[in-house]
VOPADO-906787 format. One record per residue: residue in three letters; chain; z, y negated, x negated of N, C-alpha, C, O, CB in turn. Coordinates in pm, 1 decimal. Each point is the difference from the previous one (the first is absolute). Glycine has a CB too. Layout:
N
<residu: ALA; chaine: A; n.z: Z; n.y: Y; n.x: X; ca.z: Z; ca.y: Y; ca.x: X; c.z: Z; c.y: Y; c.x: X; o.z: Z; o.y: Y; o.x: X; cb.z: Z; cb.y: Y; cb.x: X>
...
END
This chain:
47
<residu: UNK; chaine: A; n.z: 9058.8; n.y: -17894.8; n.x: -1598.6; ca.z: 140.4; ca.y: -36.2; ca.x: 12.6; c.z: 65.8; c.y: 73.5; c.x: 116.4; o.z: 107.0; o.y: 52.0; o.x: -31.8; cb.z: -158.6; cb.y: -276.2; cb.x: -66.4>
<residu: UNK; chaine: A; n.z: 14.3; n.y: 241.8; n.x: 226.0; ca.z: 56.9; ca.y: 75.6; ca.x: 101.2; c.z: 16.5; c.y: 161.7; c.x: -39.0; o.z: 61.4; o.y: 86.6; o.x: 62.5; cb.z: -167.1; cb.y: -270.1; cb.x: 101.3>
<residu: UNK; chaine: A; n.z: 45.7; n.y: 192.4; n.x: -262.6; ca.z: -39.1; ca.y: 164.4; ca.x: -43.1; c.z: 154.4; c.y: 26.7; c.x: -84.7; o.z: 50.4; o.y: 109.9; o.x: 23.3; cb.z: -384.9; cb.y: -115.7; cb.x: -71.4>
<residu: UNK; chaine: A; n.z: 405.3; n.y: -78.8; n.x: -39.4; ca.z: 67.9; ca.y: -12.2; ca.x: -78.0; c.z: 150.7; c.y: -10.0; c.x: 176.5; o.z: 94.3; o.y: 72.0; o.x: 32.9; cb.z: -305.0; cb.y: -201.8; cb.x: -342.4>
<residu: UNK; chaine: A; n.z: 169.3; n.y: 44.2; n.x: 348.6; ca.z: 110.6; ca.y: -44.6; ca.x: 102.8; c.z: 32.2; c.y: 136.9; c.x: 45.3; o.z: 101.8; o.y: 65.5; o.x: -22.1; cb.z: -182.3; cb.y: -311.6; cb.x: 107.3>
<residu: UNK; chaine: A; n.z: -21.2; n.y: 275.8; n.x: -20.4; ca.z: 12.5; ca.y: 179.6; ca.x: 93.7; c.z: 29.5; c.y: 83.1; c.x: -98.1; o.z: 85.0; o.y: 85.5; o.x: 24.6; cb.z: -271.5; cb.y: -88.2; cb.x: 154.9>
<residu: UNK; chaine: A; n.z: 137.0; n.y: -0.1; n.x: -287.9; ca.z: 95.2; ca.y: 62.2; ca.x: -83.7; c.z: 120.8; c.y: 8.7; c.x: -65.0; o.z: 22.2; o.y: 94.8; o.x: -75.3; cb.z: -173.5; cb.y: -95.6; cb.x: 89.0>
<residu: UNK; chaine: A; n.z: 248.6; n.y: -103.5; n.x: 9.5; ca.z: 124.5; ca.y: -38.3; ca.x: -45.6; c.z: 79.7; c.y: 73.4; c.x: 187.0; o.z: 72.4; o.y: 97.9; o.x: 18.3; cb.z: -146.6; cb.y: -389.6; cb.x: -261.3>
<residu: UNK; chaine: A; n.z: 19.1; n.y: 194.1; n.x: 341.5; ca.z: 94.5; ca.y: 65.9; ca.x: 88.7; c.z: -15.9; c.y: 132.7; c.x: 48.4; o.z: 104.5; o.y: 53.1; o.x: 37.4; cb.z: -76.3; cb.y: -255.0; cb.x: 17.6>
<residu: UNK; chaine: A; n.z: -113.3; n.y: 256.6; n.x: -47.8; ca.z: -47.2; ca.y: 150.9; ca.x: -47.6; c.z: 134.2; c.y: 74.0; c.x: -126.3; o.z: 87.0; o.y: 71.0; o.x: 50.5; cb.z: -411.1; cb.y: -171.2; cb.x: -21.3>
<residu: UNK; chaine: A; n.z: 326.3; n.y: 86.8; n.x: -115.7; ca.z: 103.9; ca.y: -6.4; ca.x: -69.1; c.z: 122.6; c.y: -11.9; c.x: 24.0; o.z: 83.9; o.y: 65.9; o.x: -61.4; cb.z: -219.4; cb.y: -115.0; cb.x: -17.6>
<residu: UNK; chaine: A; n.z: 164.0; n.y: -32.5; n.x: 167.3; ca.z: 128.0; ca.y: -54.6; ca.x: 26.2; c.z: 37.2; c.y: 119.8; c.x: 111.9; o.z: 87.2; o.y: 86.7; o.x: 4.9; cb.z: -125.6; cb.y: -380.1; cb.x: -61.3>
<residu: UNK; chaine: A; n.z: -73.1; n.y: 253.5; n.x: 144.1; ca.z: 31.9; ca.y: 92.5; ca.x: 107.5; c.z: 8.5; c.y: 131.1; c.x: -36.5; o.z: 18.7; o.y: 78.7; o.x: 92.8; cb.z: -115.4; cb.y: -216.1; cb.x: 44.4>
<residu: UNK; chaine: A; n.z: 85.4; n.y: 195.1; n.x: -279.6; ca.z: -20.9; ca.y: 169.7; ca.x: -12.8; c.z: 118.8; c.y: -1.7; c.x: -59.8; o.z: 61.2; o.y: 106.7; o.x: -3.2; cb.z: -315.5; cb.y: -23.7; cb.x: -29.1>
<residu: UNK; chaine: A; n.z: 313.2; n.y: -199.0; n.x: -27.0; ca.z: 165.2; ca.y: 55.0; ca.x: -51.6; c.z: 81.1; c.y: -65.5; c.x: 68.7; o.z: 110.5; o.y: 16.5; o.x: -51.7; cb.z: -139.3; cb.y: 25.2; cb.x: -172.6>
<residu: UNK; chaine: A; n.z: 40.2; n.y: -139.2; n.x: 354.9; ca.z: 74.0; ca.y: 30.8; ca.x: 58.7; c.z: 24.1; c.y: 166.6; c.x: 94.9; o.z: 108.0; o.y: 58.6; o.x: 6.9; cb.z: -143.1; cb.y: -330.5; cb.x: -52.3>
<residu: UNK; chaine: A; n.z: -73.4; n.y: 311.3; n.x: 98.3; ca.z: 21.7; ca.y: 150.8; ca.x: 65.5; c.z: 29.9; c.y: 60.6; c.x: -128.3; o.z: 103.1; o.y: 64.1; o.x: 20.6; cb.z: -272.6; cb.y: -44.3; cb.x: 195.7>
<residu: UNK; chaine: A; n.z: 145.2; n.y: -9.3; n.x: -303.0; ca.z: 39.6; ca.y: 114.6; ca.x: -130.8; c.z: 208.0; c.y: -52.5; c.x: 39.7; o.z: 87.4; o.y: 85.3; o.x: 15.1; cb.z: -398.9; cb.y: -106.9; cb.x: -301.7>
<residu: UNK; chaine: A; n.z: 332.0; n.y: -104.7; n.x: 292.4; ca.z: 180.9; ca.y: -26.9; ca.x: -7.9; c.z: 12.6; c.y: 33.4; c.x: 127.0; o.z: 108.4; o.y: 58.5; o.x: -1.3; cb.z: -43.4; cb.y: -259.6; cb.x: -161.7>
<residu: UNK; chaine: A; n.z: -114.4; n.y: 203.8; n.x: 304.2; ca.z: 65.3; ca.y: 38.8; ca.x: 120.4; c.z: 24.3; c.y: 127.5; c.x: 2.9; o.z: 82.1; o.y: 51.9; o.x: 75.6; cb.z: -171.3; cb.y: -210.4; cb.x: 31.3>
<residu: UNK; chaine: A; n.z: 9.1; n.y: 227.0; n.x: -201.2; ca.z: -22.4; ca.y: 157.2; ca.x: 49.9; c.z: 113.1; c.y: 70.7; c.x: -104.0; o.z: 19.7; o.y: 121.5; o.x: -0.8; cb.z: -322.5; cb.y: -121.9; cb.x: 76.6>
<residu: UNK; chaine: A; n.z: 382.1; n.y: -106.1; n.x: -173.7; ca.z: 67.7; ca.y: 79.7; ca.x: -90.8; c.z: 140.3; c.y: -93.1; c.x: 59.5; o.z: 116.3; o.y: 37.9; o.x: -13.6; cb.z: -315.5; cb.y: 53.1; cb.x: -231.7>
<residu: UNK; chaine: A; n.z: 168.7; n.y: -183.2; n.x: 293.9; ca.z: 172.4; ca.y: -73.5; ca.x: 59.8; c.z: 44.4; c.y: 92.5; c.x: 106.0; o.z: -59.7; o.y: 57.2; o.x: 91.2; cb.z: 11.6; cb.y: -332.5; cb.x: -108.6>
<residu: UNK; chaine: A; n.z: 194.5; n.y: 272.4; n.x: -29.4; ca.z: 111.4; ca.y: 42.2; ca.x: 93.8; c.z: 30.6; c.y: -81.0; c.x: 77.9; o.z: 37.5; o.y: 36.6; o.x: 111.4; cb.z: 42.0; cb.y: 78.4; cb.x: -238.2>
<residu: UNK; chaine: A; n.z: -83.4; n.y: -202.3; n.x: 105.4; ca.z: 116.5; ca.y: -104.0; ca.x: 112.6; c.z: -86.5; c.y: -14.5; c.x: 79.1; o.z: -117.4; o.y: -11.6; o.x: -35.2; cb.z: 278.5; cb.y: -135.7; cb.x: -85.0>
<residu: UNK; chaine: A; n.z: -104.2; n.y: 143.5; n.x: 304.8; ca.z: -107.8; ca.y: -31.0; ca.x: 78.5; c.z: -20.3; c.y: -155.5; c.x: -13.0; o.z: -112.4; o.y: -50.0; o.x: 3.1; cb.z: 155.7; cb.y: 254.6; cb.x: 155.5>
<residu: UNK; chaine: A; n.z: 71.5; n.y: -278.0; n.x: -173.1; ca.z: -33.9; ca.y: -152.9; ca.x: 57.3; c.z: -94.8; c.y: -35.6; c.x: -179.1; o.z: 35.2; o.y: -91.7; o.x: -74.2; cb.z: 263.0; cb.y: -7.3; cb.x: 305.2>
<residu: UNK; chaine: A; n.z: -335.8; n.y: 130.0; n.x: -241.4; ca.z: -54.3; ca.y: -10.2; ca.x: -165.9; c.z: -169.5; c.y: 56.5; c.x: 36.3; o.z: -111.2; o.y: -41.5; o.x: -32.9; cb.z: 394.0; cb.y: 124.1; cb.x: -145.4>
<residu: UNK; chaine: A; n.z: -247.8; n.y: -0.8; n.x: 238.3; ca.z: -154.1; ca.y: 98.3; ca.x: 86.2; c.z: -44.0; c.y: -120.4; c.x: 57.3; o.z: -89.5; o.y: -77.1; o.x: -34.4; cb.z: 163.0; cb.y: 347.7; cb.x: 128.4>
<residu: UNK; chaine: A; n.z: 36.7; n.y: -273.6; n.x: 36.3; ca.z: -78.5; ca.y: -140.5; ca.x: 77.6; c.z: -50.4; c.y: -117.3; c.x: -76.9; o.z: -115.5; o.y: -36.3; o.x: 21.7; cb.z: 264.6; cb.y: 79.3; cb.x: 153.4>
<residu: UNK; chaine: A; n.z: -76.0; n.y: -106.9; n.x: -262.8; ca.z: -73.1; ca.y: -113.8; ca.x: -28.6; c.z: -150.3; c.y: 40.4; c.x: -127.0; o.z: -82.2; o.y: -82.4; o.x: -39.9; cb.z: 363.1; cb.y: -73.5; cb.x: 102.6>
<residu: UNK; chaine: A; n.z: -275.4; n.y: 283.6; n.x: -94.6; ca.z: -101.4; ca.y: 18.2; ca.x: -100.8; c.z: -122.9; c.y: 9.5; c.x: 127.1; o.z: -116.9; o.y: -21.8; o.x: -31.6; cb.z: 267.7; cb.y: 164.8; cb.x: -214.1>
<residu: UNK; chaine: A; n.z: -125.7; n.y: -119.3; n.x: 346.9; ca.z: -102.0; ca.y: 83.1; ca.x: 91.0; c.z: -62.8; c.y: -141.4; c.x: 48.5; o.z: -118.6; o.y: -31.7; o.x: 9.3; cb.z: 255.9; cb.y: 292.2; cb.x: 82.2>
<residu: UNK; chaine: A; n.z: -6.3; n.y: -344.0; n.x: -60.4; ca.z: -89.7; ca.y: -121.4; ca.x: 67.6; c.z: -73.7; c.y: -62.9; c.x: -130.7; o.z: -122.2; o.y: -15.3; o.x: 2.4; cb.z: 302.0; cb.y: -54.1; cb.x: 218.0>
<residu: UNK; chaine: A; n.z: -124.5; n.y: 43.3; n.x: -302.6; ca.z: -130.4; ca.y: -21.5; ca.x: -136.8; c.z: -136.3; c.y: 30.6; c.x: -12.1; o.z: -103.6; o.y: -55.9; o.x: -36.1; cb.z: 265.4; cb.y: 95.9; cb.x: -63.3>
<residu: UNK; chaine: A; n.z: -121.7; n.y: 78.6; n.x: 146.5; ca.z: -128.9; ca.y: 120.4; ca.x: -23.4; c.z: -91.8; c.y: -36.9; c.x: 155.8; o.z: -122.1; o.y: -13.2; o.x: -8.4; cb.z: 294.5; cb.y: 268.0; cb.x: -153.0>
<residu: UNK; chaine: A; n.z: -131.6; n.y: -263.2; n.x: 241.8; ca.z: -91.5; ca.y: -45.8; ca.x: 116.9; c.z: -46.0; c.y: -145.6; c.x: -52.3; o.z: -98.7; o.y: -44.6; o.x: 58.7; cb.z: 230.6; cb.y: 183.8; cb.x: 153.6>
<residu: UNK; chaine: A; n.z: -77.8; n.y: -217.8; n.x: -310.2; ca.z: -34.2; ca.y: -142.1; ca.x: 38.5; c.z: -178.5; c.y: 12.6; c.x: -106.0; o.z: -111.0; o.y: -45.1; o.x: 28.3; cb.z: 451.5; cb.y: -116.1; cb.x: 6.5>
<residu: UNK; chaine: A; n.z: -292.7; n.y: 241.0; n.x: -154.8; ca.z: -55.6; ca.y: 25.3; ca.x: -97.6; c.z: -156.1; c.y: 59.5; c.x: 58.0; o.z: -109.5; o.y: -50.9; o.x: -24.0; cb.z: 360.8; cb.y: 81.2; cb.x: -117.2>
<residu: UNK; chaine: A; n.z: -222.9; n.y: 94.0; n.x: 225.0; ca.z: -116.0; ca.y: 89.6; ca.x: 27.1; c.z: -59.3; c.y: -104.4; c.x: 141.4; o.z: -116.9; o.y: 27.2; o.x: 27.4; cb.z: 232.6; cb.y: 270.6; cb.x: -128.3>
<residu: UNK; chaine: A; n.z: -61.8; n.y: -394.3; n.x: 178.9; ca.z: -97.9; ca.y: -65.5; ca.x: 55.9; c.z: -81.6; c.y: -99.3; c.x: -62.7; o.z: -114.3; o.y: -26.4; o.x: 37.1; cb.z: 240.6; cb.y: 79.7; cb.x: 116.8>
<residu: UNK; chaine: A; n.z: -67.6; n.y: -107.4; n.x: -248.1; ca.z: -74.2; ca.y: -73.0; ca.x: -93.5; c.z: -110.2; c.y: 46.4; c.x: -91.4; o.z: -84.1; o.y: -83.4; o.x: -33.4; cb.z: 275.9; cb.y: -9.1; cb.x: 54.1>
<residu: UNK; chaine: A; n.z: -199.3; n.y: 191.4; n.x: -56.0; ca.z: -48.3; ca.y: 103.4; ca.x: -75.3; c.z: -180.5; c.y: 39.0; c.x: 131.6; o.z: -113.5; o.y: 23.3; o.x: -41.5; cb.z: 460.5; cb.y: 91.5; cb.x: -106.3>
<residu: UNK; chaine: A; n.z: -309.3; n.y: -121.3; n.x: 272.2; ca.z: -96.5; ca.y: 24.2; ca.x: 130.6; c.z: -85.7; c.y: -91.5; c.x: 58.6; o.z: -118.5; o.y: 7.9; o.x: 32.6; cb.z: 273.6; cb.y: 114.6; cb.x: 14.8>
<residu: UNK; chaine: A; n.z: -58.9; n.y: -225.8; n.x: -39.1; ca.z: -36.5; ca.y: -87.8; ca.x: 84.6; c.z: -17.2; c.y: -158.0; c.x: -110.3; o.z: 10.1; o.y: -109.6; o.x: 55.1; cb.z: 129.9; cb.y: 271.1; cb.x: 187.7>
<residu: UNK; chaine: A; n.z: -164.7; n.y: -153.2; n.x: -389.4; ca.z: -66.0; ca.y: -75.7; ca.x: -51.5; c.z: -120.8; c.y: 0.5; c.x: 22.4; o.z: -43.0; o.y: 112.5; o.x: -25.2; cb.z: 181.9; cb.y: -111.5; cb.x: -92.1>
<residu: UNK; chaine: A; n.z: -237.7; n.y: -85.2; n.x: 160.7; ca.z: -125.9; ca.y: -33.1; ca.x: 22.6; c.z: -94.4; c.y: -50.2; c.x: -140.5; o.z: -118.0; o.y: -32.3; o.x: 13.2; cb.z: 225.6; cb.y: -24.7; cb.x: 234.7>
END
């Protein structure tokens, strides 16, 4: 089951950077970016 988990936010986290890296708007950047940090610490620091 954790294999499936890390694999969904794994996922998540690869298309949010796929939308930061193609968004224009900065304030649209910012909030995709803080997503993307919340995503990729979770993604680390699951035990």
């Amino acid at each position: 089951m954790r294999i499936v988990y890390l694999a969904m936010v794994l996922y998540l986290a690869a298309h949010l950077a796929w939308m930061l890296a193609r968004e224009k708007s900065f304030w649209k950047q910012a909030g995709i970016a803080l997503v993307l940090v919340l995503f990729i610490l979770r993604l680390f620091l699951i035990q």
